[in-house]
C-alpha positions as CSV (number, residue, x, y, z in Angstrom):
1,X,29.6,-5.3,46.8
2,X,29.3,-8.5,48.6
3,X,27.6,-11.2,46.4
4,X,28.1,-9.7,43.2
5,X,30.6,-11.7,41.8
6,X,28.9,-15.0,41.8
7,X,26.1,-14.0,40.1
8,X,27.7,-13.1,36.9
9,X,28.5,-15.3,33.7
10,X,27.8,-15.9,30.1
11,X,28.3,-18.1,27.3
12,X,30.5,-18.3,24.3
13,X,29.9,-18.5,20.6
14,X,32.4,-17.0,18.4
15,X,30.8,-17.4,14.4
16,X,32.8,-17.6,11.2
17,X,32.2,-15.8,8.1
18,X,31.6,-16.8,4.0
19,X,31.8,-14.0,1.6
20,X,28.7,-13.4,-0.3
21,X,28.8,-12.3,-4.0
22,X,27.2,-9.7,-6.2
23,X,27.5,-7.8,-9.4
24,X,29.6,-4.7,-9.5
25,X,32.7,-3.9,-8.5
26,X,33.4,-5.8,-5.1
27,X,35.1,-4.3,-1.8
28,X,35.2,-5.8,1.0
29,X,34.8,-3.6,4.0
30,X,37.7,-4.1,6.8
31,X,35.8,-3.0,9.7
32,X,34.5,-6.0,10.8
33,X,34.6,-4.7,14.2
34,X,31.7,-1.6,13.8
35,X,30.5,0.9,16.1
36,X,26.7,1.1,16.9
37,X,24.1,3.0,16.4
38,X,23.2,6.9,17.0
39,X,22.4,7.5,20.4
40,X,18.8,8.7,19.5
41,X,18.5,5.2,17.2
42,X,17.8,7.7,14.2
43,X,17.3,5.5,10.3
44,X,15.8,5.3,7.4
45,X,14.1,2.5,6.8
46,X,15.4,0.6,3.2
47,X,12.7,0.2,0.9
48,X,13.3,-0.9,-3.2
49,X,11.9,1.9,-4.2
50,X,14.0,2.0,-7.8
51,X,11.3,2.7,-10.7
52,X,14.2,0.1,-12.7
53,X,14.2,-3.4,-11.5
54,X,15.9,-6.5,-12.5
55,X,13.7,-9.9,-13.4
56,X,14.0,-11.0,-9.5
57,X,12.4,-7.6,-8.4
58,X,15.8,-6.0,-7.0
59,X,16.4,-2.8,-8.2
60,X,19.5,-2.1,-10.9
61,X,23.0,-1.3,-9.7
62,X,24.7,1.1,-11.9
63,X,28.4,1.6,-13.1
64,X,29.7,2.6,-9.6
65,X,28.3,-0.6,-8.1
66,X,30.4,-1.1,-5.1
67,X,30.1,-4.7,-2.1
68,X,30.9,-4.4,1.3
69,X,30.7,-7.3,3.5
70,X,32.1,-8.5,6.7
71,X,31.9,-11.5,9.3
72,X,29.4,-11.9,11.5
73,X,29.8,-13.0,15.3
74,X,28.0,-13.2,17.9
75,X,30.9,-13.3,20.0
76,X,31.3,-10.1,22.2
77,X,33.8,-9.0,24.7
78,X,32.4,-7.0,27.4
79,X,34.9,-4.6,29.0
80,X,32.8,-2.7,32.9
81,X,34.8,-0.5,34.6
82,X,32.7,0.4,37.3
83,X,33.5,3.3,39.7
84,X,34.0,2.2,43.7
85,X,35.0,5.8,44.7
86,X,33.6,6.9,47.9
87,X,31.6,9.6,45.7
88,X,29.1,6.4,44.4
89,X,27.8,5.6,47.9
90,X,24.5,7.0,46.8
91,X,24.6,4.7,43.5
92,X,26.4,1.8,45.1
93,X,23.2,-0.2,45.6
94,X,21.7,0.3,42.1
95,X,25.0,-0.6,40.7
96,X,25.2,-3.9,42.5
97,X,21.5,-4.8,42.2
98,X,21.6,-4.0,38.2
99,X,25.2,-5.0,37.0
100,X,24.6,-9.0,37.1
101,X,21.0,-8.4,35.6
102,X,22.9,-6.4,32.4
103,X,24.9,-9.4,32.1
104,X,22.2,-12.2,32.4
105,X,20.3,-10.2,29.8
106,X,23.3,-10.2,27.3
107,X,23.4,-13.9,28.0
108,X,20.0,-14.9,26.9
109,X,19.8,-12.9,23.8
110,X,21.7,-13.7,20.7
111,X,24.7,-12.8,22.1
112,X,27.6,-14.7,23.7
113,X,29.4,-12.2,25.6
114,X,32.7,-12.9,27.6
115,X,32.7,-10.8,30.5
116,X,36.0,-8.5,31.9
117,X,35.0,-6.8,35.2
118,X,37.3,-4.7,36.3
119,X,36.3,-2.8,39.9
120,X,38.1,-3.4,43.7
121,X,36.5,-4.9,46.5
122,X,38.1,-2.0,48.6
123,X,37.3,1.9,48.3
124,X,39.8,3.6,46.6
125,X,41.7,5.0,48.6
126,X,42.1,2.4,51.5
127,X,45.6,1.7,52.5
128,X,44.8,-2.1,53.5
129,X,46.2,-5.1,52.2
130,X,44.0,-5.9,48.9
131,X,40.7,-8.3,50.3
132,X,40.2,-11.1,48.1
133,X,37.5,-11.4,46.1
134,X,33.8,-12.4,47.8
135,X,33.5,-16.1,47.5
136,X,30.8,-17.5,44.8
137,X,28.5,-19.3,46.9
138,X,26.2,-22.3,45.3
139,X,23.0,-20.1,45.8
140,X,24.0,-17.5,43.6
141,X,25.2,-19.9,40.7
142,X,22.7,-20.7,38.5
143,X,22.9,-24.0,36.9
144,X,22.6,-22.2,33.4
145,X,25.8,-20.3,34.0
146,X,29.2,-20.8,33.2
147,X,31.5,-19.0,35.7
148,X,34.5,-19.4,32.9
149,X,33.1,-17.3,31.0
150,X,33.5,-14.9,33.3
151,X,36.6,-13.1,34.4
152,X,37.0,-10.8,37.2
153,X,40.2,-7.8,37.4
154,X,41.1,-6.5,40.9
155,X,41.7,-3.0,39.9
156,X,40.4,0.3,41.6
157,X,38.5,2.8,39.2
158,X,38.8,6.1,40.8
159,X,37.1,8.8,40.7
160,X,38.4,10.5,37.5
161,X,40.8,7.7,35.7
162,X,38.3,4.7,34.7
163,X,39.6,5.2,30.4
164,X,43.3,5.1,32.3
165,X,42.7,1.7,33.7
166,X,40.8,0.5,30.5
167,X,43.9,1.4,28.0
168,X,46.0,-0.6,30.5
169,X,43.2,-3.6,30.3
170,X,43.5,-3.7,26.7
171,X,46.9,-3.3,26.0
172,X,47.5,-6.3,28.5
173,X,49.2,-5.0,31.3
174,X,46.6,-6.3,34.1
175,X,47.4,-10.3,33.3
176,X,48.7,-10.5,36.6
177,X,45.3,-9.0,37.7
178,X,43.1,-11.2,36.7
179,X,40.6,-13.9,39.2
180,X,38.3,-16.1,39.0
181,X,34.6,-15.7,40.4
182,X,35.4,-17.0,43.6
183,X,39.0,-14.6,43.9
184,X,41.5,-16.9,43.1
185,X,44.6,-16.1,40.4
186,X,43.7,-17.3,37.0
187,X,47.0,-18.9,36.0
188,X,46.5,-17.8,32.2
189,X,44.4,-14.2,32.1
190,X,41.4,-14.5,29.0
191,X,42.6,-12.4,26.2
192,X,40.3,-10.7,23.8
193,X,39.2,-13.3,20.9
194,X,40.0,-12.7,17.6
195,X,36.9,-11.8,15.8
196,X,35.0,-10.8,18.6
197,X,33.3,-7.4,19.1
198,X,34.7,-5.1,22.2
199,X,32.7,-3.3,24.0
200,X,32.9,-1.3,26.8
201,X,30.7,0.0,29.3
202,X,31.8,2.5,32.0
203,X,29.8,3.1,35.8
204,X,30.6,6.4,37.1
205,X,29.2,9.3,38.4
206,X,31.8,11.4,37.7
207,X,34.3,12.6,34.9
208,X,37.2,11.4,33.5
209,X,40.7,14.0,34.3
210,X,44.2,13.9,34.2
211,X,44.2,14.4,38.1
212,X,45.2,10.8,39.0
213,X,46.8,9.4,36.0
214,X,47.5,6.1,35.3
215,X,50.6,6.5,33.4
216,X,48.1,7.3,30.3
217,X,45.7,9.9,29.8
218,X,42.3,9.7,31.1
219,X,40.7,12.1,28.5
220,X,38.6,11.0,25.8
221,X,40.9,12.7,23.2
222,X,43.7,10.5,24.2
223,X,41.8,6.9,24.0
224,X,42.9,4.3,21.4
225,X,43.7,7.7,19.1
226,X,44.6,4.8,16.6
227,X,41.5,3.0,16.6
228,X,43.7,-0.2,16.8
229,X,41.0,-2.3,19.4
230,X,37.5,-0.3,17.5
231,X,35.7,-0.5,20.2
232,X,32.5,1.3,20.9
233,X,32.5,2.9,24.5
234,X,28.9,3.3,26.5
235,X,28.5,5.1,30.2
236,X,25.6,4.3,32.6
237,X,27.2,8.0,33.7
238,X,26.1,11.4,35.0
239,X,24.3,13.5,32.1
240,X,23.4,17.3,32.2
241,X,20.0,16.5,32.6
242,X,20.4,14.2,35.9
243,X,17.1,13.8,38.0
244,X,19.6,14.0,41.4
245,X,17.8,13.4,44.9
246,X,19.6,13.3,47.8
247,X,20.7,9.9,49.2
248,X,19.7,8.1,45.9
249,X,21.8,9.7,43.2
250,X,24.2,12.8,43.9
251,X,26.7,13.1,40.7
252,X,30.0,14.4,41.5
253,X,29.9,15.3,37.8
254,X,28.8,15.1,34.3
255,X,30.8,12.1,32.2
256,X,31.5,14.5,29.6
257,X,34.4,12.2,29.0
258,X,32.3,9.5,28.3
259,X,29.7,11.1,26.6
260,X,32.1,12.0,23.9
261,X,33.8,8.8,23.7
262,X,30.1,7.2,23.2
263,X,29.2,10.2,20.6
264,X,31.8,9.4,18.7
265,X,31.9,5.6,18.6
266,X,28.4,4.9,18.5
267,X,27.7,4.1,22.1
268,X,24.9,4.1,24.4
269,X,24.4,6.9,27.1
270,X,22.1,6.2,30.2
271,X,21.6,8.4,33.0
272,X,22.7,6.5,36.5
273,X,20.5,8.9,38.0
274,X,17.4,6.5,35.8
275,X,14.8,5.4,38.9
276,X,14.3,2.2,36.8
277,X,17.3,0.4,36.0
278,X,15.2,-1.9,34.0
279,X,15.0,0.4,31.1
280,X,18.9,1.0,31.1
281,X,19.0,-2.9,30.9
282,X,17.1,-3.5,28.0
283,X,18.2,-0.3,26.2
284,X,21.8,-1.4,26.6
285,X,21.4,-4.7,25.9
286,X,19.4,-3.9,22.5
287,X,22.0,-1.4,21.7
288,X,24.9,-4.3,21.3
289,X,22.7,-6.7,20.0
290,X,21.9,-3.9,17.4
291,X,25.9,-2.9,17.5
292,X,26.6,-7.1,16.6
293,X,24.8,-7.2,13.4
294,X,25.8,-3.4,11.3
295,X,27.8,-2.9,8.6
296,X,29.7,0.3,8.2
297,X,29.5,1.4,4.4
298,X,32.9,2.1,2.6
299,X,30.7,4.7,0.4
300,X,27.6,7.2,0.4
301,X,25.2,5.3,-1.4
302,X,24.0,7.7,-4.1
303,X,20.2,6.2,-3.5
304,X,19.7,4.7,-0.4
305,X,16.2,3.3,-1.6
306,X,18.2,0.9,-3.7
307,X,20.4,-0.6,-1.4
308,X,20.7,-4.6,-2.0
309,X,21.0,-6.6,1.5
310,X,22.4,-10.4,1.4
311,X,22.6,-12.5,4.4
312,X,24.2,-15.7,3.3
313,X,23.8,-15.2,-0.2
314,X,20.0,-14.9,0.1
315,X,18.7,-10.7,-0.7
316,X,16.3,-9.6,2.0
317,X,13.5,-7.6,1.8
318,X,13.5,-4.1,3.1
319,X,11.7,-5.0,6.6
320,X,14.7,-7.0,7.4
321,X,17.1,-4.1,7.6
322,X,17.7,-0.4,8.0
323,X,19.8,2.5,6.4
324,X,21.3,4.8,9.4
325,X,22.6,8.1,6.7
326,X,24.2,9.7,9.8
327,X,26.3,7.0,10.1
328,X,26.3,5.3,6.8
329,X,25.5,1.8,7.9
330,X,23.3,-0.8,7.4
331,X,22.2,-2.5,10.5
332,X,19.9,-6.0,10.6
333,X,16.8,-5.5,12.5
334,X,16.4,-7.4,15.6
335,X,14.3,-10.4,14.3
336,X,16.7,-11.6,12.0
337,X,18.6,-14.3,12.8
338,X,21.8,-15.2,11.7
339,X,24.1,-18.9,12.5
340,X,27.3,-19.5,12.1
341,X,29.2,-19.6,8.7
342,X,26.9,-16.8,7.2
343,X,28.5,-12.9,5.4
344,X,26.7,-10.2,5.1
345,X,27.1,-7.6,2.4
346,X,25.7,-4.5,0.7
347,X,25.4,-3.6,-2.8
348,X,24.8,-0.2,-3.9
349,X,25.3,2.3,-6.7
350,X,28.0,4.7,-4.8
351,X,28.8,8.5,-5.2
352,X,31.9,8.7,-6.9
């Protein structure tokens, strides 16, 4: 994928977090890391709908009162493995024509991602000396971009072993791994920053197995089984309902791997078959924007109508913010901003 390299960067912001305060009892909620949103973006609007309401209008919290809150960032770390199998020939082109545009978008949102790429710049399976990475070349660098933000992992994704090489990447054991955009060593590999939100997004047309291990399993069931990193997994992957034409997209097979890693953190699932990458683009992109700003509730709200939202110690209204009951989370809606320094909590009469 000759040129790809160059293209790619971002910029960094990590934000720190106040608590906010409430009445009731107050918890705060330890998953400041949170998965996203169902797949299918199902909610339920919040609306004060509470026939009892105190002198500001905001509806009363009973005995059971409970506060959740955690930090926001903007700060994301973006984990790719992509695929470079000889199976992805037919996707090879939408992959690199698509992968630095996922990125720019990420960039210019609220976002600051920090990028970890991990592919090879040789097939799998080819016995030659490693090639170093393409060169970054001053017409691919936009003057907007900031290549150390960036960090590239010569590693090989097979076939079948692509959550393999991604337990290795987080646990640490590719430092030595690590380059620059234009292929040189970085002396000190980027670690993931504390506070930061992981993501990961896998590129495959094919599933994971146990068939070329990695010294770890390759199965969804076996994948940070502790939840240590909580990260929320997503696949631009082969799905049962593929649109396949020959010499454009031929799957090798279904991600069911990665379908039920993204089921059950809250990822996004995106056909690789799609004829318009732009869609995938902006449907990723607004699915970790959306992931960035959630809460994860410690309880079952016993109304959800009367849910209390505070963003910096300021209530908002209920077109700032929706209640997802399959998941039990409160997620900002897109065109609410939030800078550095700010918490953001939920008050509700829980189900006890």
């Amino acid at each position: 994928m000759k040129g790809l390299w160059g293209a790619m960067a971002a910029n960094v912001l990590l934000i720190a977090c106040s608590g906010g305060s409430f009445k009731g009892n107050q918890t705060r909620n330890s998953d400041s890391s949170l998965n996203g949103l169902a797949a299918d973006g199902s909610g339920i609007d919040g609306s004060n709908s509470s026939k009892e309401l105190n002198p500001d209008g905001t509806p009363v919290i009973g005995p059971h009162a409970v506060t959740d809150f955690v930090k926001l960032s903007t700060g994301i770390d973006l984990l790719i493995a992509v695929d470079t199998s000889g199976s992805m020939k037919e996707e090879s082109a939408a992959v690199q024509n698509n992968l630095v545009k996922i990125i720019q978008t990420l960039q210019t949102s609220k976002l600051d991602p920090m990028i970890h790429l991990m592919m090879s710049s040789r097939p799998v399976g080819d016995k030659r000396a490693p090639a170093p990475m393409p060169a970054a070349t001053p017409s691919v660098l936009s003057a907007d971009l900031d290549p150390t933000k960036i960090a590239l992992i010569d590693q090989p994704i097979g076939s079948h072993d692509a959550l393999g090489h991604l337990t290795h990447l987080l646990n640490g054991d590719y430092k030595d791994k690590y380059k620059d955009i234009k292929g040189q060593p970085l002396s000190t590999a980027p670690g993931l920053r504390a506070g930061a939100k992981i993501e990961i997004l896998v590129i495959s047309d094919d599933n994971g197995t146990n068939d070329q291990a990695t010294s770890v399993s390759n199965l969804a069931k076996d994948f940070d089984v502790s939840n240590t990193f909580k990260a929320t997994l997503s696949g631009i992957v082969g799905l049962p309902d593929s649109a396949q034409a020959a010499a454009v997209c031929q799957i090798a097979a279904v991600g069911q791997e990665y379908i039920s890693l993204a089921t059950k953190t809250g990822g996004s699932l995106l056909d690789i078959c799609a004829k318009d990458w732009t869609v995938l683009i902006d449907r990723f992109s607004k699915d970790v924007v959306s992931r960035s700003a959630s809460i994860l509730l410690s309880q079952v709200p016993i109304d959800p109508a009367s849910i209390i939202v505070n963003l910096d110690g300021k209530n908002l209204g209920p077109e700032s913010w929706t209640y997802h009951a399959a998941e039990n989370r409160v997620v900002l809606k897109p065109e609410v901003a939030f800078e550095s320094g700010m918490s953001f909590g939920v008050n509700y009469d829980a189900k006890n």
